[in-house]
C-alpha positions in Angstrom: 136.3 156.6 -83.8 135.4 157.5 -80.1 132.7 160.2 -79.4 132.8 162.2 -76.4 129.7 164.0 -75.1 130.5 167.0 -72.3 127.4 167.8 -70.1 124.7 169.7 -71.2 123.9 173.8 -70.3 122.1 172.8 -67.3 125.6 171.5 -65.9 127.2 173.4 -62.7 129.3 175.8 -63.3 132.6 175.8 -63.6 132.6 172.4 -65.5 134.5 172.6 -68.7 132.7 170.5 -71.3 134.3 167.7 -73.7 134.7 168.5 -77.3 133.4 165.7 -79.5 136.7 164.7 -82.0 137.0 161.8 -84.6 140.6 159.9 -84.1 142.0 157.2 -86.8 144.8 154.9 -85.7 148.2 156.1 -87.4 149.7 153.6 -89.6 153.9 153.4 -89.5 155.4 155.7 -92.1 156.0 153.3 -95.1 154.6 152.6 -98.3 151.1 151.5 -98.3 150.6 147.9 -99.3 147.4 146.1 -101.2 148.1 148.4 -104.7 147.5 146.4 -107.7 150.3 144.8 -109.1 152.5 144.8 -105.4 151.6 142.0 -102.7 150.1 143.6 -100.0 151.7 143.9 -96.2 149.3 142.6 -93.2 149.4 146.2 -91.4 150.6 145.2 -87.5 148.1 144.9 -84.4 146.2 148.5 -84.3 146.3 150.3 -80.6 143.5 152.5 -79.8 144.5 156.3 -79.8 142.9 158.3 -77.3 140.6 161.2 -78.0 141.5 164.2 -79.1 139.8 166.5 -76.7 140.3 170.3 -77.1 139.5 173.0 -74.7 140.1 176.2 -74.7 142.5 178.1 -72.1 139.4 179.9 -70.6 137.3 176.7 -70.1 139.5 175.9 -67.1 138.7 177.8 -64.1 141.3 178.3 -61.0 138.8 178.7 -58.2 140.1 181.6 -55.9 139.0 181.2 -52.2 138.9 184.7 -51.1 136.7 185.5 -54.0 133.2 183.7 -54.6 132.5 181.6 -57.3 132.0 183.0 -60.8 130.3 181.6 -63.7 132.3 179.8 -66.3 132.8 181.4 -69.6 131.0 179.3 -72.4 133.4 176.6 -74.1 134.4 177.5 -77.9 134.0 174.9 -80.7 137.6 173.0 -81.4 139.0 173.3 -84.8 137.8 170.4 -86.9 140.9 168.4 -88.3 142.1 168.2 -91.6 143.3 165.1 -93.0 145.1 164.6 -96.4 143.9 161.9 -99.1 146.9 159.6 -98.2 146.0 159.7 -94.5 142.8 159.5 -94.8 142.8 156.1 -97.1 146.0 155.2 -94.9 144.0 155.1 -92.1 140.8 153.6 -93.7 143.1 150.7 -94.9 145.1 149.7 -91.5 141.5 150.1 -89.9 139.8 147.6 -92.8 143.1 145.3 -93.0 143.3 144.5 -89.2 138.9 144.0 -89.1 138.7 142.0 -91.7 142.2 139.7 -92.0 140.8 136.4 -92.8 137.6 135.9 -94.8 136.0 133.7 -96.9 133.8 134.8 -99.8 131.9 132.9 -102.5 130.5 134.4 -105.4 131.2 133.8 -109.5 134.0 135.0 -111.2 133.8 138.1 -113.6 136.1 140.1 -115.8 139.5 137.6 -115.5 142.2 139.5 -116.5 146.0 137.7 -116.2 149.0 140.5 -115.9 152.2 140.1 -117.6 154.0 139.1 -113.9 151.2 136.3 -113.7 149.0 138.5 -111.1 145.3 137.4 -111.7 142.3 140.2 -111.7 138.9 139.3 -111.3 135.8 140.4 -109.7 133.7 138.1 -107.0 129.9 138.3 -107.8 126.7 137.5 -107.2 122.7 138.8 -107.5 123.5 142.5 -105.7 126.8 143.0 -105.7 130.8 142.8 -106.3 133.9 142.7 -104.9 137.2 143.1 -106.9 139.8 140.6 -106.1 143.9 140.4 -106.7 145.5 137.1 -106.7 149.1 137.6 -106.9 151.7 135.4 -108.8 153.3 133.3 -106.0 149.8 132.1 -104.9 148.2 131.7 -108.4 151.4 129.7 -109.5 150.4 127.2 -106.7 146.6 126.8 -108.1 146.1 122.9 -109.5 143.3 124.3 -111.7 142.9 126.5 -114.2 140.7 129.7 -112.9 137.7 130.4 -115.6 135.4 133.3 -116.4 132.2 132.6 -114.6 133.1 129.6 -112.2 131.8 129.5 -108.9 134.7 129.2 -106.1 135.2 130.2 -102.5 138.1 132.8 -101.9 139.9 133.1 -98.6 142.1 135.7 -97.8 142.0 139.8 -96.4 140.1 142.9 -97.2 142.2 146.0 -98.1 142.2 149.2 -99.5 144.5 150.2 -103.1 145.4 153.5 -102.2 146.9 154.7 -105.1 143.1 154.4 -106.6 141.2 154.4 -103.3 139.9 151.6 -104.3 138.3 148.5 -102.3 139.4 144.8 -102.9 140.0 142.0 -101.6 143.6 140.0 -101.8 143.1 136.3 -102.0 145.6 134.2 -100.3 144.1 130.8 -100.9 141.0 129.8 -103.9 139.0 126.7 -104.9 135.9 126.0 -107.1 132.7 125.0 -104.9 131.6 121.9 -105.5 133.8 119.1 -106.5 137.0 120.6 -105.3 139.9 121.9 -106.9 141.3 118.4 -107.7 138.4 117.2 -109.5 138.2 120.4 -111.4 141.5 120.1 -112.6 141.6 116.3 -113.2 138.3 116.8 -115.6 140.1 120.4 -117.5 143.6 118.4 -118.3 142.0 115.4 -118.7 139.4 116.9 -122.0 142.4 119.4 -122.8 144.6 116.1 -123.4 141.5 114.3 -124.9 141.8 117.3 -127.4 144.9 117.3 -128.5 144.6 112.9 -129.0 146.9 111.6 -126.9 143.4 109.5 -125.7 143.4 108.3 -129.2 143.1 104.7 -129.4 144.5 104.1 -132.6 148.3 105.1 -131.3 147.6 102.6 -128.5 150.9 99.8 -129.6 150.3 95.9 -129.0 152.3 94.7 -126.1 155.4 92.2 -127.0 155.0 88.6 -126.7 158.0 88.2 -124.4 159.9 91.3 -123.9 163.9 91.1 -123.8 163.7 93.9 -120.5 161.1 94.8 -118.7 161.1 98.2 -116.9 159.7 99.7 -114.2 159.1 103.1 -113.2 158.0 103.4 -108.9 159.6 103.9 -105.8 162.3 101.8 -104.9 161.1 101.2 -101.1 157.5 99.5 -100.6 155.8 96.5 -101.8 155.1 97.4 -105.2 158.0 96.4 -107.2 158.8 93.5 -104.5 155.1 92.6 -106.3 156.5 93.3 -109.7 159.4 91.3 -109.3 158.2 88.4 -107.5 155.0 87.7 -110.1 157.4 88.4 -113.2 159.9 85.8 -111.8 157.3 83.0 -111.1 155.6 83.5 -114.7 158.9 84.0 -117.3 162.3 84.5 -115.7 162.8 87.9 -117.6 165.5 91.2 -116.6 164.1 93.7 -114.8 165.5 97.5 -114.9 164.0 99.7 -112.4 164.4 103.3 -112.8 164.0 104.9 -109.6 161.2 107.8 -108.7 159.3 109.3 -106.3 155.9 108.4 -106.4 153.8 111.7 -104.8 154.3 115.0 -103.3 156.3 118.1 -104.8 158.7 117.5 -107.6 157.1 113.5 -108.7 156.1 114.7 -111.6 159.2 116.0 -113.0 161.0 113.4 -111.5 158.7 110.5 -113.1 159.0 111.6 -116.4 162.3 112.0 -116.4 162.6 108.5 -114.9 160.4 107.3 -118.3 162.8 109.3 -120.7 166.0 107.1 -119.0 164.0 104.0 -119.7 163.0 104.3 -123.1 166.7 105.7 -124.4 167.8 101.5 -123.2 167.7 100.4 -126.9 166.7 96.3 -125.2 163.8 97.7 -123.2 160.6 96.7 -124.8 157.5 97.4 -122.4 157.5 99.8 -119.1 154.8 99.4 -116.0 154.5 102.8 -114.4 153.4 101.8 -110.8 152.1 102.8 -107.6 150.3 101.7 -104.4 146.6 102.7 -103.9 146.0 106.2 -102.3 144.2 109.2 -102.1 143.7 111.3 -104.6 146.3 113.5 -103.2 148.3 111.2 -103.1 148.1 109.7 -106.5 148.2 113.8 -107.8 151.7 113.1 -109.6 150.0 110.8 -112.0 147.5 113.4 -113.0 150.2 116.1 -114.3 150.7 116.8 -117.8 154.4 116.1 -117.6 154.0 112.7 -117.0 151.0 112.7 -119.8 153.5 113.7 -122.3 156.4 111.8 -120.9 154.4 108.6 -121.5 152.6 110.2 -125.2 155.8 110.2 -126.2 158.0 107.2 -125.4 158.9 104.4 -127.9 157.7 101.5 -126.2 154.7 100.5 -125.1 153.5 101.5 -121.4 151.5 99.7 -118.7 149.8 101.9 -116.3 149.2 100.2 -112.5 148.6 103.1 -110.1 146.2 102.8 -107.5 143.6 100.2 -107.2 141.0 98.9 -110.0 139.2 101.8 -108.9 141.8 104.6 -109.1 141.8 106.5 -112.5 144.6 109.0 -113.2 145.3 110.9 -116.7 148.3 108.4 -116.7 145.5 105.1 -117.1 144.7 107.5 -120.0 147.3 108.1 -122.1 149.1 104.9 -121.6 149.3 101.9 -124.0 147.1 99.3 -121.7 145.6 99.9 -118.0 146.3 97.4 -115.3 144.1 97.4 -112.6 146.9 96.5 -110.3 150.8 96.8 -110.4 150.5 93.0 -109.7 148.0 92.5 -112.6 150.9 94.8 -115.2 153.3 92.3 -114.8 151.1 89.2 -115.9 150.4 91.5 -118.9 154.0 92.3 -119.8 155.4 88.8 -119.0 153.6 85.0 -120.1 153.4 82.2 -118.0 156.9 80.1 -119.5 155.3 77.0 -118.4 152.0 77.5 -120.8 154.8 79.1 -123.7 156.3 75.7 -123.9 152.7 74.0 -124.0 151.6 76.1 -126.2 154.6 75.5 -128.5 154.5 72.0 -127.9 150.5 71.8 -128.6 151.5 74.1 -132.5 154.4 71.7 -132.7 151.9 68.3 -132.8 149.2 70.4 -134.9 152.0 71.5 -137.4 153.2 67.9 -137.5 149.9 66.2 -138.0 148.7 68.6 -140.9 151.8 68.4 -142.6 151.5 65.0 -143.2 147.9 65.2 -143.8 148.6 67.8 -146.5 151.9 65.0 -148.0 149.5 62.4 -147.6 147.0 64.4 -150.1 149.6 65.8 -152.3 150.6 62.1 -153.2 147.1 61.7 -153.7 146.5 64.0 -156.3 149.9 62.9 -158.1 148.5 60.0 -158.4 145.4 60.5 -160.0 147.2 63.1 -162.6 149.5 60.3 -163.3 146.5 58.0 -164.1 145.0 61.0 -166.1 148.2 61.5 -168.4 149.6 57.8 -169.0 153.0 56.8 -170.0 154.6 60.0 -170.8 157.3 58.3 -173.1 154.4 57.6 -175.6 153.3 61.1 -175.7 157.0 62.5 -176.4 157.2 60.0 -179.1 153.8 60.7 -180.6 154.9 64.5 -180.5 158.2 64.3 -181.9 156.7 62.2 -184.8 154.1 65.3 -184.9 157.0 67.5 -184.9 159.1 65.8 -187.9 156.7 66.9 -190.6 156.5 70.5 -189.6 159.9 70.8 -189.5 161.0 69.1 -193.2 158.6 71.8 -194.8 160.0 74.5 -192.6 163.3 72.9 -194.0 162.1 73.1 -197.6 160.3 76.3 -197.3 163.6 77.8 -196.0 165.9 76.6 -198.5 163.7 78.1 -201.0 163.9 81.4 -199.5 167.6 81.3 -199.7 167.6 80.6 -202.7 165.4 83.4 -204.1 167.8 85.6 -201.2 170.8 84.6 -203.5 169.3 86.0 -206.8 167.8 89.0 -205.1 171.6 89.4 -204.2 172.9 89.2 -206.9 170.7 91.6 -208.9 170.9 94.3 -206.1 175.1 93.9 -206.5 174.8 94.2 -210.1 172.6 97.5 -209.8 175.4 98.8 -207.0 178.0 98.3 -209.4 176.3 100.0 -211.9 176.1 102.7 -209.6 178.9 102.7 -207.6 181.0 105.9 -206.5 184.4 105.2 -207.7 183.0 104.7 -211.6 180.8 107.8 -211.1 183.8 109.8 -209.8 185.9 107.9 -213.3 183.3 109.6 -215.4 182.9 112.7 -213.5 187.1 113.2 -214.1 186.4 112.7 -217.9 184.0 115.3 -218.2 186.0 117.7 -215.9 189.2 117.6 -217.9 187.1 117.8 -221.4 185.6 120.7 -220.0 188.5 122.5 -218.8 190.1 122.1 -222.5 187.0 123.9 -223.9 186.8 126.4 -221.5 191.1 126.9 -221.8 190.9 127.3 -225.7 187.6 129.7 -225.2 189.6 131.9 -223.0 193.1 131.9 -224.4 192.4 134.1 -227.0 190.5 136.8 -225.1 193.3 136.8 -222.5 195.7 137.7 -225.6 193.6 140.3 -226.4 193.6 141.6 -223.1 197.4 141.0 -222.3 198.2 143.4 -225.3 195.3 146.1 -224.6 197.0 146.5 -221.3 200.7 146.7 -222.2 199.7 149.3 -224.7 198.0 151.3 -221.4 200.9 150.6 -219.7 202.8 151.9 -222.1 200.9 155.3 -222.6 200.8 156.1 -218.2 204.7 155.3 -218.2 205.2 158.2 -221.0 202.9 160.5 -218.6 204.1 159.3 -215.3 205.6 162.5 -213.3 209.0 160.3 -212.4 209.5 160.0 -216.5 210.0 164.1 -215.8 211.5 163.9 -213.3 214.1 161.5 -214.7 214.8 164.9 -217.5 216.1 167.3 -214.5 212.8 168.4 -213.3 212.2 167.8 -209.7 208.6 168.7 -207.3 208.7 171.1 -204.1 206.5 169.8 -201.3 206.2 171.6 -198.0 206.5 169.5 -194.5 202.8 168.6 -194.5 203.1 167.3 -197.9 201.4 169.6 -199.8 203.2 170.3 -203.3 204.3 173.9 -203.9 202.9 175.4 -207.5 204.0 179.4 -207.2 206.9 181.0 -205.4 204.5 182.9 -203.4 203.3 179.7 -201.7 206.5 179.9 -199.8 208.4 182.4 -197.5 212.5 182.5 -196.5 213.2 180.2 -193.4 210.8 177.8 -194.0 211.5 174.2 -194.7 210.7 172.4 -197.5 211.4 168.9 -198.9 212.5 168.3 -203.1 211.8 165.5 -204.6 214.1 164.3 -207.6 213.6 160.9 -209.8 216.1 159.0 -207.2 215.4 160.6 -204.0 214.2 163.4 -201.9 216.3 166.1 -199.9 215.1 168.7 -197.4 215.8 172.9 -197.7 215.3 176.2 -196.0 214.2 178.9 -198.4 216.6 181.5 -198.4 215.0 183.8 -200.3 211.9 183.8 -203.3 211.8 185.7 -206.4 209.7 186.0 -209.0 
């Protein structure tokens, strides 16, 4: 805004005086940038417009030299501009954008909101006053923590204007938590997110095997660390090694160590795994903090030995894994024994084994021994106990024979009762009876059926002297029309119709030619 101040009414005359004008930078004709929800557009270096001055055409005075000097007409107000809303807040935000294009703020965060793209909304405050803030997707998809309602952090990035709203905020480029850092912030959330869930739990920690068959390793393939592996498993107990290449830090280790875990473990003769590293910062050792690698290792089949850093480097890996080496060195004398104190060891069980063995023959013989002198010549006592025996067994004899022997006259009473009844002379019997009472009931019927025999012949007789075919039989025959009924007068009938006669030896069909009566 420049201000312009002519010369006051004591001025000579003649002198025009300067109209005082505001004047914005113009901003290229494009859509504004900074709305929420769109990434906003750094607006380009701002020149500095010149004044708009104003006079008008009879402020200027053309001095005439024949003629003397007149006084100059007084100047007349300029026309205030008129701005529209869009060039107005256009203006307001190219001015704000290129003032304020890179500051840091600090203040709590209030009112987190998280759009469906992934833009994050939230408000910077403190004691007096706010400031709403935008953090769009690509940056808050690079954030190693996870951004809270009321944390304290320190946003960098430019002040704008959302003209759509004409509203003021501030679009953070860059964010981090005051205090212990962003690293520490996240190490501490994933770390009791993961402690939640129990993949911290020590009861799923396994037991290490005695002597694996394979022992793999999950590092970088350049460096000294699995020269270290290699070189202290070799000297201890000569076992296969399998290394599964990875890249231990910057973008991508993660993913790529997990994955390097999930080749290992599918190796059905792979018993234990050493995830290793070098010491570092914490930067560097930043891939052993992620949760892919956490679950990677939660869920492999074998048991895992974590040796990243030094003894005083603690990752989320040291965590979740099976057993915590302090070194990668210091994971291999876990995984492997010393062969040389194996075979001592062996040979040390094999003497103990020997000697107690033939300390527990030597009391075993012992013992027989003094139960042989406790139970004496055993051929005696079979002989005293058969001799026991032979009595018990002739009254068992003698008892038993008796019992047969009542068995034989309980037999043959019970066969003498079957026989008395027995089917086949009940069914004898039964036929007797049967054919004496089918005589009596044949010479108790005989005579009634007589009776009846020549009651109905006599009936007989009587219907066959009424039956109609008897009368037939004399000449007489019986008129029936079609539908069968029988015809009693002349009048029943009329000429042309057709009738049927019935004689005692057949039937024959007519017309009626004619009735009389």
């Amino acid at each position: 805004m420049t201000r312009k101040a002519a010369s006051d009414e004591g001025a000579r005359p003649g002198a025009g005086r300067e109209q005082t004008q505001l004047s914005f930078p113009t901003a290229p004709r494009k859509e504004a940038s900074g709305a929420i929800g769109s990434p906003p557009v750094s607006a380009g270096p701002l020149k500095e417009s010149p004044p708009l001055i104003e006079s008008p055409p009879e402020a200027v005075v053309t001095p005439q030299p024949a003629a003397p000097p007149q006084p100059a007409a007084p100047p007349q107000p300029a026309a205030p501009r008129i701005f529209s809303v869009t060039e107005i807040l256009r203006a307001a935000r190219v001015t704000l954008e290129s003032r304020f294009t890179d500051v840091r703020v600090e203040g709590e965060v209030s009112g987190l909101k998280r759009s469906g793209p992934g833009h994050l909304y939230f408000c910077l405050k403190d004691q007096e006053a706010q400031l709403d803030c935008v953090l769009f997707s690509r940056e808050a998809a690079r954030l190693r923590f996870a951004l809270e309602e009321g944390m304290a952090v320190r946003c960098r990035g430019r002040l704008t204007l959302y003209e759509a709203r004409g509203r003021f905020q501030m679009s953070v480029s860059e964010i981090e938590p005051t205090g212990a850092g962003a690293l520490a912030l996240a190490f501490e959330q994933l770390k009791q997110r993961l402690g939640a869930e129990g993949l911290f739990d020590p009861a799923r920690k396994r037991p290490l095997p005695f002597v694996p068959r394979r022992l793999g390793v999950v590092t970088s393939p350049q460096g000294a660390v699995i020269r270290d592996i290699i070189r202290v498993a070799q000297r201890r107990f000569p076992v296969p090694i399998l290394l599964s290449p990875a890249p231990v830090q910057g973008d991508g280790a993660a993913l790529a160590i997990a994955a390097a875990l999930r080749r290992l473990e599918a190796i059905a003769d792979v018993d234990v795994i050493i995830l290793a590293r070098g010491g570092g910062s914490l930067e560097d050792l930043w891939a052993f903090n992620e949760e892919p690698v956490a679950r990677a290792i939660f869920g492999c089949r074998v048991p895992v030995i974590s040796a990243i850093g030094h003894e005083t480097d603690f990752t989320i890996a040291d965590f979740v894994a099976d057993l915590r080496a302090p070194t990668p060195s210091a994971a291999a004398e876990l995984a492997v024994p010393v062969r040389e104190e194996v075979l001592a060891e062996l040979t040390l069980l094999n003497r103990r084994g020997g000697r107690a063995l033939a300390e527990s023959l030597r009391a075993a013989r012992h013992a027989l021994e003094r139960a042989r002198g406790r139970l004496g010549d055993p051929r005696r006592m079979l002989d005293e106990r058969r001799q026991r025996l032979d009595e018990p067994i002739e009254r068992g004899r003698r008892a038993l024979a008796r019992r047969f022997a009542a068995a034989r006259v309980e037999l043959r009473a019970t066969e003498r009762r079957l026989y008395h009844f027995h089917p086949q002379r009940r069914i004898l019997e039964q036929r007797g009876e049967l054919a004496a009472m089918r005589h009596r009931l044949e010479a108790s019927i005989r005579p009634a059926l007589v009776r009846r025999r020549h009651a109905v012949e006599a009936a007989g007789g009587k219907l066959e002297a009424l039956s109609p075919m008897r009368v037939l039989e004399r000449g007489f025959s019986l008129t029936q029309r079609a539908d069968g009924h029988l015809i009693l007068s002349a009048g029943e009938v009329a000429p042309g119709e057709r009738v049927q006669v019935r004689l005692h030896d057949g039937a024959f069909a007519a017309t009626v030619v004619e009735t009389k009566r």
